[in-house]
C-alpha positions in Angstrom: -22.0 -38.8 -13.5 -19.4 -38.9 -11.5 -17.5 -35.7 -9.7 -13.8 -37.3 -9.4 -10.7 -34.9 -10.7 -7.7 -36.7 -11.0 -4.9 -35.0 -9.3 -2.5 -34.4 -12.7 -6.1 -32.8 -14.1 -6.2 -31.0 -10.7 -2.9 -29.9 -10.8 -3.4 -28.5 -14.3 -6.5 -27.1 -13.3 -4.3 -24.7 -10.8 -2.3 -23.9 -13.2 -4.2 -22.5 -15.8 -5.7 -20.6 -12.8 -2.8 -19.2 -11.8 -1.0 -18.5 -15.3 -4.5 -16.7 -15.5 -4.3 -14.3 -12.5 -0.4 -13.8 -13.4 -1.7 -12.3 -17.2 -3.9 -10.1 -16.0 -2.6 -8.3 -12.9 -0.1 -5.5 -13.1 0.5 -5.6 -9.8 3.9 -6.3 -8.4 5.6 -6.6 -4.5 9.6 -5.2 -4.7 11.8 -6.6 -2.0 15.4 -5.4 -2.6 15.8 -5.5 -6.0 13.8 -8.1 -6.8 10.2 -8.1 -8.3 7.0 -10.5 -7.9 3.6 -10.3 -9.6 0.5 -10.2 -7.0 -2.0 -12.7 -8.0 -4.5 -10.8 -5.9 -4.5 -7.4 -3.2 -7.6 -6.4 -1.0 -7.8 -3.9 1.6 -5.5 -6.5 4.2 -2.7 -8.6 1.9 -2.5 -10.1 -0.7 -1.6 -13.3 -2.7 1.6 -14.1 -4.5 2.4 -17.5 -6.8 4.3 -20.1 -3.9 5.8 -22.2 -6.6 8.0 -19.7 -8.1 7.8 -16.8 -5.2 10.7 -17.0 -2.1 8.9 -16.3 1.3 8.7 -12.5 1.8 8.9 -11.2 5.3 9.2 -7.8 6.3 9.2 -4.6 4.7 8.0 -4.3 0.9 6.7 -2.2 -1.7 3.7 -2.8 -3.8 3.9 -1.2 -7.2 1.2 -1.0 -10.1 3.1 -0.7 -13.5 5.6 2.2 -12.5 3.8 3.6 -9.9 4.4 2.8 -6.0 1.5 2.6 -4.4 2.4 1.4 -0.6 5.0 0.3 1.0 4.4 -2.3 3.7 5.2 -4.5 7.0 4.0 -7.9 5.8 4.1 -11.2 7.1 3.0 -14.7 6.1 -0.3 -16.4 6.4 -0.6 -19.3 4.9 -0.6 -21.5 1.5 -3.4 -22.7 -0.5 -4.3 -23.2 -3.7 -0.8 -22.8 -5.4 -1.0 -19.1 -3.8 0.9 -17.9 -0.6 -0.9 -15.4 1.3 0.6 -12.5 2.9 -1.1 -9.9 5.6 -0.2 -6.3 6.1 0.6 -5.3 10.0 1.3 -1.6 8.3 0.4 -0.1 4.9 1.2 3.5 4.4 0.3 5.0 0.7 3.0 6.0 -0.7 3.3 9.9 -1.4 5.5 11.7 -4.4 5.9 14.8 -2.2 7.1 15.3 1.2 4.3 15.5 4.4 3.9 19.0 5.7 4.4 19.5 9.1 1.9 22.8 9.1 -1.3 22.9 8.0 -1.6 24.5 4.3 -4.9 26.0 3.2 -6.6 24.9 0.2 -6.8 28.7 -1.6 -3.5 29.7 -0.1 -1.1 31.1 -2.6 1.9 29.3 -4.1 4.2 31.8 -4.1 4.7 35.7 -3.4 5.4 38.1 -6.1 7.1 41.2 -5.0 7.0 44.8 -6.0 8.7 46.5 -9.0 9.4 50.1 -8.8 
């Protein structure tokens, strides 16, 4: 039996693959106002589709669905398998509330009543 793939079977192959990771991720990079699925994310990049993706540089956000997750310095690895592959220099979680700058204690109260007389 003989292991040979033609390249047009190849080709298709990657596709599918692709087409595949594209359906199921929710997953999405913004740069400016414009939107591309993540074919894959782990804890140091991830992987968009090359065909159909400009090359990203700089600062992004990653989004699931409507929520932000990070937002990120990025820059490009490399290309294989139909997927270009982007590393994060910086990836800070993104927050829906402002940092303290003063430490706030877990049973502290949330706000003061005063007195009626």
């Amino acid at each position: 039996m003989s292991t040979y793939v033609s390249k047009e079977m190849s080709a298709e192959l990657e596709a599918a693959r692709i087409a595949t990771l594209k359906k199921t991720s929710r997953l999405r990079v913004e740069m400016g106002d414009n939107y591309f699925k993540i074919l894959r994310l782990w804890k140091n990049g991830f992987t968009v589709e090359a065909e159909t993706t400009p090359r990203l540089r700089g600062l992004v956000d990653i989004h699931d669905g409507a929520n932000h997750l990070y937002q990120c310095l990025i820059v490009a690895d490399e290309e294989e398998a139909g997927e270009m592959r982007y590393e994060f220099k910086r990836n800070t979680a993104a927050s829906d509330k402002a940092p303290l700058d003063f430490y706030r204690a877990p049973d502290a109260p949330i706000a003061l009543l005063g007195h009626e007389d």
